[in-house]
C-alpha positions as CSV (number, residue, x, y, z in Angstrom):
1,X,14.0,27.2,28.7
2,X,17.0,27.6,26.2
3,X,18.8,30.4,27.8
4,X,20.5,31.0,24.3
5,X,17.6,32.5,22.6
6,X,16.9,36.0,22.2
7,X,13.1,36.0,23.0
8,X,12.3,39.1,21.2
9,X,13.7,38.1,18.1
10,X,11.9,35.0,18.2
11,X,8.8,36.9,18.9
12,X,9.0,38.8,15.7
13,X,10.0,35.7,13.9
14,X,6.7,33.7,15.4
15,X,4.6,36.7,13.7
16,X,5.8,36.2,10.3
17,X,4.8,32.3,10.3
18,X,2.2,33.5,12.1
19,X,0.6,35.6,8.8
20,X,2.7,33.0,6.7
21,X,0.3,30.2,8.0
22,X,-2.8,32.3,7.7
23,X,-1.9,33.3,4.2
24,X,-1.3,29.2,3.6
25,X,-4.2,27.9,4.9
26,X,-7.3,30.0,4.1
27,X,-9.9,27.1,3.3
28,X,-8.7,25.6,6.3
29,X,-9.1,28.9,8.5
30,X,-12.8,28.3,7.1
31,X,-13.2,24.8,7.8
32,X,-12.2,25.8,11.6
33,X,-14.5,28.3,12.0
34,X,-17.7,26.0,11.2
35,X,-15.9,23.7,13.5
36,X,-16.1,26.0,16.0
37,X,-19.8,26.1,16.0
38,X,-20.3,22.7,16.8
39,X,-17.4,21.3,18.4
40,X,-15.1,22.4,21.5
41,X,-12.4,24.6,20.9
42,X,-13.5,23.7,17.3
43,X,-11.8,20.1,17.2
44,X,-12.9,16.5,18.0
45,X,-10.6,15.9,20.7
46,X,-9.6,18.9,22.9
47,X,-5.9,18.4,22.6
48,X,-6.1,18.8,18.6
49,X,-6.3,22.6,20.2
50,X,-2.2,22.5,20.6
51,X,-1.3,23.0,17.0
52,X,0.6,26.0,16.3
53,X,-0.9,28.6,14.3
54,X,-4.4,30.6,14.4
55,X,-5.8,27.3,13.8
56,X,-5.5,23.5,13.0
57,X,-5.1,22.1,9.7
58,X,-7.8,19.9,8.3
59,X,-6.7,16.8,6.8
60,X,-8.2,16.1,3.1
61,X,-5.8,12.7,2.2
62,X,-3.3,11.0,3.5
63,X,-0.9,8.2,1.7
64,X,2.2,6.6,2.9
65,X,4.5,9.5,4.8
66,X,2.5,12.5,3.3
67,X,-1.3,14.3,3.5
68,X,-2.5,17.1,2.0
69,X,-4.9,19.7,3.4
70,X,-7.8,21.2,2.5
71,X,-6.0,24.1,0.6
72,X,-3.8,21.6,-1.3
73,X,-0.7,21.6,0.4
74,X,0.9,18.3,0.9
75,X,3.4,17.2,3.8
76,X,6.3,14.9,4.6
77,X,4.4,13.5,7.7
78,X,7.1,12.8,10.5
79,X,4.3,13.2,13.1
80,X,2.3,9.7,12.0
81,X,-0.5,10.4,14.1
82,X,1.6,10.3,17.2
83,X,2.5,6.0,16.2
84,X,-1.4,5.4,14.9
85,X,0.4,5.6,11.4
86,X,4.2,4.5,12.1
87,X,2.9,1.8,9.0
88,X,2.3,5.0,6.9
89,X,-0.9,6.6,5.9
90,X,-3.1,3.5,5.0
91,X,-0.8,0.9,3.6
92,X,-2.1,-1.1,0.9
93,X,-1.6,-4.4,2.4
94,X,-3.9,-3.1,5.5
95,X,-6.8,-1.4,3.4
96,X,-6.9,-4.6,1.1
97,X,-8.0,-6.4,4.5
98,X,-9.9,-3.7,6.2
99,X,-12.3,-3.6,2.4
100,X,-12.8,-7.2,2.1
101,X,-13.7,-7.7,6.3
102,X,-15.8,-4.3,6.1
103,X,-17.9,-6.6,3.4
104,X,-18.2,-9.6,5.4
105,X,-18.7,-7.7,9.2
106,X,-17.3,-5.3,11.3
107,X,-18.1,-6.4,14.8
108,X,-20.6,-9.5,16.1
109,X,-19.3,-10.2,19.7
110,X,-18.2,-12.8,18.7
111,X,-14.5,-14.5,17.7
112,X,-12.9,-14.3,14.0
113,X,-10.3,-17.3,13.0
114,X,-7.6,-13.7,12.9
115,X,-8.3,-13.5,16.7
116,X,-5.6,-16.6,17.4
117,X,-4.0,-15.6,14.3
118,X,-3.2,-12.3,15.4
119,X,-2.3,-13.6,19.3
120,X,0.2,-16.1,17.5
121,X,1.9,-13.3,15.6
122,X,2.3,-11.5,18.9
123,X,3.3,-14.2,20.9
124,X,6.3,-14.5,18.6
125,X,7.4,-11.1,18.8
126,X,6.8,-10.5,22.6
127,X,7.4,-13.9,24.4
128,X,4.2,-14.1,26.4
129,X,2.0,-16.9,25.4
130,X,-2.0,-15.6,26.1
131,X,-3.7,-12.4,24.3
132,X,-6.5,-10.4,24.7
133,X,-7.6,-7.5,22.8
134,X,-9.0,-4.4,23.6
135,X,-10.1,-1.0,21.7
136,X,-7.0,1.2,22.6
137,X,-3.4,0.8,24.6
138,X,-5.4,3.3,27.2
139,X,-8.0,0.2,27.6
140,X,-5.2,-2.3,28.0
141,X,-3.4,-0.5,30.9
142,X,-6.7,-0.3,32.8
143,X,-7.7,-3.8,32.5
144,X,-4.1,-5.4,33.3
145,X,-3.7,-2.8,36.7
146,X,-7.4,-4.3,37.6
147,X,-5.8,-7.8,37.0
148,X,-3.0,-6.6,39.2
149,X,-5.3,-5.7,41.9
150,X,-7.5,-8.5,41.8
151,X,-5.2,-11.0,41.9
152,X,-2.8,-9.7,44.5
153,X,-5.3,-8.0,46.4
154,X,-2.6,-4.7,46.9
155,X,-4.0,-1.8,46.5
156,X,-1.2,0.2,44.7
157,X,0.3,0.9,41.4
158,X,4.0,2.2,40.7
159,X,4.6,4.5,37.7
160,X,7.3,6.5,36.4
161,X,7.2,10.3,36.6
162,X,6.1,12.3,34.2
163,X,4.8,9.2,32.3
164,X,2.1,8.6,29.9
165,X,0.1,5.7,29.5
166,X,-3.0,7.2,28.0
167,X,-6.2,8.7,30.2
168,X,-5.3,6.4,33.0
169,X,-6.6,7.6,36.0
170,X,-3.7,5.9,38.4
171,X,-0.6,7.9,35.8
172,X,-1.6,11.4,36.3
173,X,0.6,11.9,39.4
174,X,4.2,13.2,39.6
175,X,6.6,13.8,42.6
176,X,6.5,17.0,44.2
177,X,9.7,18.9,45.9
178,X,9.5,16.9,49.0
179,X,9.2,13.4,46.8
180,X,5.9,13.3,47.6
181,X,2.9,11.3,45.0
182,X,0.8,14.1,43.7
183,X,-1.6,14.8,41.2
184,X,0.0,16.1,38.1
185,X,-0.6,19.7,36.5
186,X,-4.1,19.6,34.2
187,X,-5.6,16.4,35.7
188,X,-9.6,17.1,34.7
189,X,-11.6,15.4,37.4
190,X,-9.4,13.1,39.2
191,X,-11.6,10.6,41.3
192,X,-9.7,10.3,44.1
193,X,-6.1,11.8,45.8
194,X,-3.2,10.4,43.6
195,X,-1.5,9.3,46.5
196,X,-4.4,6.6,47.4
197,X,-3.9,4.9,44.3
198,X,-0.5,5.7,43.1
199,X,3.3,5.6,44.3
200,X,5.6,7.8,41.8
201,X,9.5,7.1,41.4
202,X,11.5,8.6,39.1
203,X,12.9,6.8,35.8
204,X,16.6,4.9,36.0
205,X,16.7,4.9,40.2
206,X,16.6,1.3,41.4
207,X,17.1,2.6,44.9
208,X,13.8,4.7,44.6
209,X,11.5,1.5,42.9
210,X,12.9,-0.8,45.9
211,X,11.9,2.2,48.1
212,X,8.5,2.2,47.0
213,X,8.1,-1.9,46.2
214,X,9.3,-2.4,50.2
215,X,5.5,-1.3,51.5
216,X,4.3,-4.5,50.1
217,X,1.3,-3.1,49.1
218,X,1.8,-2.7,45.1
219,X,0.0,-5.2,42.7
220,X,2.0,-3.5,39.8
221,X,4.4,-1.5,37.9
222,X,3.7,0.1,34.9
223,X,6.1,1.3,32.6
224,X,7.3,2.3,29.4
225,X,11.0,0.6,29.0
226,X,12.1,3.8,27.3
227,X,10.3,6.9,28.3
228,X,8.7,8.8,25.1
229,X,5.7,11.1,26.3
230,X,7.5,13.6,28.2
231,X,10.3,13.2,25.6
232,X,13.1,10.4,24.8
233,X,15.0,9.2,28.0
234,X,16.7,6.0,27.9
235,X,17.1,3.3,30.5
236,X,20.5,2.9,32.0
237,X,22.5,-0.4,31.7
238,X,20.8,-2.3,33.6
239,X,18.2,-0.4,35.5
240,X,15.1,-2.3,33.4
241,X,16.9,-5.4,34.4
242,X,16.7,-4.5,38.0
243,X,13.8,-3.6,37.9
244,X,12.4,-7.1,36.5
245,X,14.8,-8.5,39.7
246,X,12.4,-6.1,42.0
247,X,9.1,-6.7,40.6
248,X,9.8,-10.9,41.4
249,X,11.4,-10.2,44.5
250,X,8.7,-7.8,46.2
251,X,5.4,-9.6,44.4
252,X,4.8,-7.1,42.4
253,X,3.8,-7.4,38.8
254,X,5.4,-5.4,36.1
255,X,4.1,-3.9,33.2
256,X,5.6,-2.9,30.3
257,X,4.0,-0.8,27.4
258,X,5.5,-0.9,24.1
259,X,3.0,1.2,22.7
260,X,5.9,3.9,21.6
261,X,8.8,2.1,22.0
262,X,8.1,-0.5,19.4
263,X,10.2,2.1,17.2
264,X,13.6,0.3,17.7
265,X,12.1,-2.9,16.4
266,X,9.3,-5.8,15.6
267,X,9.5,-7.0,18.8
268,X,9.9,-3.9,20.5
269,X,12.6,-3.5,23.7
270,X,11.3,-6.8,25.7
271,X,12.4,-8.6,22.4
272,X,15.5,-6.6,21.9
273,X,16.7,-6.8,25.8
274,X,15.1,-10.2,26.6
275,X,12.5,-8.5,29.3
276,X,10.1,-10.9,30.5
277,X,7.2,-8.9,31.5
278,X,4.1,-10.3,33.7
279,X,1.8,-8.0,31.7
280,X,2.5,-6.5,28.1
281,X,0.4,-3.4,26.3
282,X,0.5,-2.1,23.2
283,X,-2.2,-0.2,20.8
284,X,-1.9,2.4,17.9
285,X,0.8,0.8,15.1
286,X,-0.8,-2.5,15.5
287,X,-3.8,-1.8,13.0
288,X,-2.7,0.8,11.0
289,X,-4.5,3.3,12.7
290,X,-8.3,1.6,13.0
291,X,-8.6,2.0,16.7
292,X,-7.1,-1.0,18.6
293,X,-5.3,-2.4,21.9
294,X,-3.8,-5.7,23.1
295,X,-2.4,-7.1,26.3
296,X,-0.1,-9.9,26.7
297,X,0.0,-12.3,30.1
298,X,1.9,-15.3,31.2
299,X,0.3,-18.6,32.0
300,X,0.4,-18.1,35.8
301,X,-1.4,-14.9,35.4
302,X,-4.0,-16.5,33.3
303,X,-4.6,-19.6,35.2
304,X,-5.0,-17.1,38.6
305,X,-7.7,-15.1,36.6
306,X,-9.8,-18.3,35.4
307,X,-9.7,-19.5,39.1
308,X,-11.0,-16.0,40.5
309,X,-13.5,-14.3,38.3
310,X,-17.2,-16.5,37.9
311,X,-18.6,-17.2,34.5
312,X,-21.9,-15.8,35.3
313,X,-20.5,-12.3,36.2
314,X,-17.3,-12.4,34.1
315,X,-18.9,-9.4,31.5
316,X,-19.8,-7.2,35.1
317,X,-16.5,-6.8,36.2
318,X,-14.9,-3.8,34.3
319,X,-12.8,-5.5,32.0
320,X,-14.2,-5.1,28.7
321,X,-16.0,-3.0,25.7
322,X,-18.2,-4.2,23.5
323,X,-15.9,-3.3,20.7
324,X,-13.1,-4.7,21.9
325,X,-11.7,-7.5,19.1
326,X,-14.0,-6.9,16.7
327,X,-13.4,-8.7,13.1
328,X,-12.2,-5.6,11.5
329,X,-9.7,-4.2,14.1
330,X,-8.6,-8.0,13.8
331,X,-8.2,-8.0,10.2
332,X,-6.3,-4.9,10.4
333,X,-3.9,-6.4,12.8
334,X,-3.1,-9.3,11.1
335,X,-2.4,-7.5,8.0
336,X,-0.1,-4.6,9.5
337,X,1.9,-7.6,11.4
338,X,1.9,-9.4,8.6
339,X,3.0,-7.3,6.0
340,X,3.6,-4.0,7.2
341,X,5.5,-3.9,10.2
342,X,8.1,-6.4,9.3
343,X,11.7,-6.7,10.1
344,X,12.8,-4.9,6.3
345,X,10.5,-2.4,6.9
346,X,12.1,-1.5,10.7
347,X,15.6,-2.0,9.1
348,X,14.5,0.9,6.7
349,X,13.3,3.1,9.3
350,X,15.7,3.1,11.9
351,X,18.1,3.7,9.1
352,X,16.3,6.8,8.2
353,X,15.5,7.5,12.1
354,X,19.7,7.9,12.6
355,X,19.7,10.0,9.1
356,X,17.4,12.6,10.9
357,X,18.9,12.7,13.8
358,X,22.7,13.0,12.3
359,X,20.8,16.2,10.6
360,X,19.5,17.7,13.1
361,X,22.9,16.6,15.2
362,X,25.1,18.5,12.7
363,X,22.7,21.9,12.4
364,X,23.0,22.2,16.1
365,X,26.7,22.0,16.0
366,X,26.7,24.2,13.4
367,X,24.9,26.8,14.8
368,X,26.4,26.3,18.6
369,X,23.2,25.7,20.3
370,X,23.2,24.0,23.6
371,X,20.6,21.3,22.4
372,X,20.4,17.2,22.1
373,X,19.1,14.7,19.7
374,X,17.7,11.6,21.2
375,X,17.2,8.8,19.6
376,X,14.7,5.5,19.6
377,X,15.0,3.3,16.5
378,X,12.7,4.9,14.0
379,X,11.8,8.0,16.6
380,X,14.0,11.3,17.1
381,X,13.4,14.1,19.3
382,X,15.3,17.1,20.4
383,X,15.4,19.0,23.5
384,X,16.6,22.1,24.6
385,X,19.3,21.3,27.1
386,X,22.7,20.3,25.5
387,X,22.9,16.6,27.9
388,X,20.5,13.6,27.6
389,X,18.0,13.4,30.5
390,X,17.8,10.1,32.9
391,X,14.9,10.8,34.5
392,X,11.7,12.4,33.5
393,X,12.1,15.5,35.4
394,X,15.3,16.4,33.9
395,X,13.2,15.9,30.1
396,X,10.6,17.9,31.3
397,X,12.8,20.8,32.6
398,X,14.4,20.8,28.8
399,X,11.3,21.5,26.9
400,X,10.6,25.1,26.0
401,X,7.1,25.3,25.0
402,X,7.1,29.0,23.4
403,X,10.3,27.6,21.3
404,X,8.5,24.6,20.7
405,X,5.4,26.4,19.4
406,X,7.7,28.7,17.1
407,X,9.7,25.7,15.4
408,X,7.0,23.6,14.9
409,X,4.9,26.2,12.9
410,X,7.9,27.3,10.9
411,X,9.0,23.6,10.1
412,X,4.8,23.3,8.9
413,X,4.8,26.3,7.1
414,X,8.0,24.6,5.2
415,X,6.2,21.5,4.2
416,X,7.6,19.2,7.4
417,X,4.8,18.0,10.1
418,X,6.2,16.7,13.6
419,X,4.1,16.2,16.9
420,X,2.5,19.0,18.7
421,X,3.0,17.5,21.6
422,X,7.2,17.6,21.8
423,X,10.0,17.6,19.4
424,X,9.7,13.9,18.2
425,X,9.6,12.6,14.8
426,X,8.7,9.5,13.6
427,X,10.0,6.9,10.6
428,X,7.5,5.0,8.4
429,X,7.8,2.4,5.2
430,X,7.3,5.3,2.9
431,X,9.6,7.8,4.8
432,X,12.3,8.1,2.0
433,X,16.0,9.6,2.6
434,X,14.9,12.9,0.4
435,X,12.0,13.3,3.1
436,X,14.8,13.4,5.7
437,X,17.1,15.3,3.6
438,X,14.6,18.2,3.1
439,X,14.0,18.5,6.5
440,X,17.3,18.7,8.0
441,X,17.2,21.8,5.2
442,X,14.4,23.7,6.5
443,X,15.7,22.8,10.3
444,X,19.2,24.0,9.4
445,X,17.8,26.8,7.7
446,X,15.1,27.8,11.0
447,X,18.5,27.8,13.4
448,X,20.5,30.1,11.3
449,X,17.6,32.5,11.2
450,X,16.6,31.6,14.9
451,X,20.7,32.4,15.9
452,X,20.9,35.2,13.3
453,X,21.8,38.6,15.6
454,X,18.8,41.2,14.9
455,X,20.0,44.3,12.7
């Protein structure tokens, strides 16, 4: 918690964005309260729930790096879905594909010739040669730590803590005081104890991954090769590296998902740092936003799955969903790779990913506040502790959620959408310099009121 913030100032400030946003947002107010009458917590998705204000807003367009809501307001979008829309709200190149396969199938079971097409596309950016598809990153993880399993026959997984690799059940576990694997604060229902399935280490300590890797009983790590759901925290020089040298020499395979971190480029960071992952994930960007996974595997790990898992039970085995790969998700992919997510397009975003973070950089200066910008290609995010964190601990300990909830309504209220979740903003195609411009405004213009001493 920022230590530098006068709380009940920031309390009275919170109540005038407070009426501000139910001033703004009046058809939306209404659209929530019919919500409410058939939905939890009136939203789709329980987590939708964490927007500030009385209330979410509901979405009536979106185009490129803006949407407008039901009242009319439109916003520079630097949330993008949380990566679904890094391309931009539906890109033309990716809705031209998505109407003509709509008119020719959605899903048969059955492959499409963009199924290789795709897998070829992805090949080159990633390195590993053999693709499968899947209906979300979440999906991906699952089957590739089942593959893990199976074919070493280890029972464990390694992951990072305070990681986030979607509603996998072996991720929701964090260290406790003693170092111990727990289960980590608001997991619904796990199915088991954390530490049955799951060894924690914390990000950027090689010691603590050769610690855990020395039982001999994990199948895999997974990872993200810079950490983004508990905020930005970078790997040290060298620590992914090591950890590559681990995984081969324990047995152990590793897993990297890029599903975030493709921000710094087309390839992501296994193509900018030469990693050579056993298993690679990824979802969201890769179709625009129609729901979609994929996973990446060498030719070892292939070969070792053909020899173990029979024909005649190979749809019984829990890898799977019967959407998974369907023509349209397909089509989608191949367009957004194609045409969307190209190397211009990155070199545009990251270019305005460093202009938002030199604005944000330069109002914290301005304004003294012991805070830091971190950056990941396209992606920003500030926290509220003035050093970078290493591990995911230290980023967790920076967050200040009653800040958080006060900024992020006063930036809406302004025009400027960032996720709920954290501080992070994202780049897209359409993202243009003004967009950036204006928001470094209304963020210089929040910390001078935030800093401002109360008459």
């Amino acid at each position: 918690m920022s230590t530098q913030i006068d709380r009940a100032h920031l309390k009275t400030l919170r109540a005038v964005e407070e009426q501000r946003f139910l001033d703004l947002h009046k058809k939306s107010a209404a659209a929530f309260a019919d919500s409410k009458k058939v939905m939890h917590e009136g939203v789709p998705m329980s987590w939708m729930a964490k927007w500030p204000g009385a209330h979410p807003l509901f979405v009536k367009d979106a185009k490129g790096a803006r949407f407008t809501d039901l009242d009319g307001h439109t916003y520079v979008d630097f949330c993008l879905g949380d990566t679904g829309s890094m391309t931009g709200h539906s890109p033309d190149a990716t809705v031209a594909a998505i109407r003509e396969q709509v008119g020719r199938g959605i899903t048969a079971m059955l492959p499409t010739q963009d199924a290789a097409l795709v897998s070829q596309l992805l090949k080159d950016r990633f390195g590993l040669p053999l693709w499968q598809f899947t209906v979300s990153a979440t999906d991906a993880n699952r089957h590739v730590i089942r593959y893990s399993r199976m074919i070493t026959g280890r029972s464990k997984i390694v992951v990072i803590d305070r990681c986030y690799h979607g509603s996998v059940d072996e991720t929701f576990a964090t260290l406790d005081d003693a170092g111990l694997t727990i289960k980590r604060e608001g997991n619904i229902g796990a199915p088991v104890d954390l530490d049955v399935t799951t060894r924690v280490v914390e990000f950027n300590d090689l010691a603590a991954m050769e610690a855990a890797l020395a039982h001999g009983d994990v199948a895999a790590i997974l990872m993200e090769p810079a950490m983004t759901n508990i905020g930005i925290v970078l790997p040290v020089a060298g620590y992914l590296q090591g950890v590559q040298a681990l995984a081969k020499k324990y047995g152990t395979y590793l897993i990297i998902d890029e599903t975030h971190t493709i921000s710094v480029g087309p390839g992501g960071m296994t193509k900018d740092l030469g990693l050579k992952p056993d298993f690679l994930t990824i979802g969201k960007a890769l179709a625009a936003g129609i729901p979609t996974g994929t996973f990446g595997m060498t030719q070892e790990i292939a070969d070792a799955i053909t020899k173990m898992v029979e024909l005649e039970i190979i749809d019984l085995g829990g890898i799977g969903g019967t959407l998974a790969g369907n023509g349209l998700s397909l089509a989608a992919m191949k367009a957004t790779l194609t045409d969307v997510l190209t190397p211009a397009n990155f070199e545009k975003m990251i270019a305005l990913g460093n202009r938002w973070c030199d604005g944000v950089d330069a109002a914290i200066a301005e304004f003294g506040l012991d805070w830091h910008c971190n950056r990941l290609g396209a992606r920003g995010e500030y926290i509220f502790k003035g050093k970078a964190p290493v591990t995911g601990k230290q980023a967790a300990e920076s967050g200040d959620f009653e800040l958080e909830q006060y900024i992020h309504l006063r930036l809406l209220n302004d025009g400027y959408l960032i996720t709920p979740f954290h501080n992070m903003a994202l780049m897209c195609p359409d993202t243009s310099e003004a967009d950036v411009d204006g928001h470094t405004e209304a963020f210089r213009a929040m910390c001078k009121e935030l800093m401002s001493p109360i008459p």
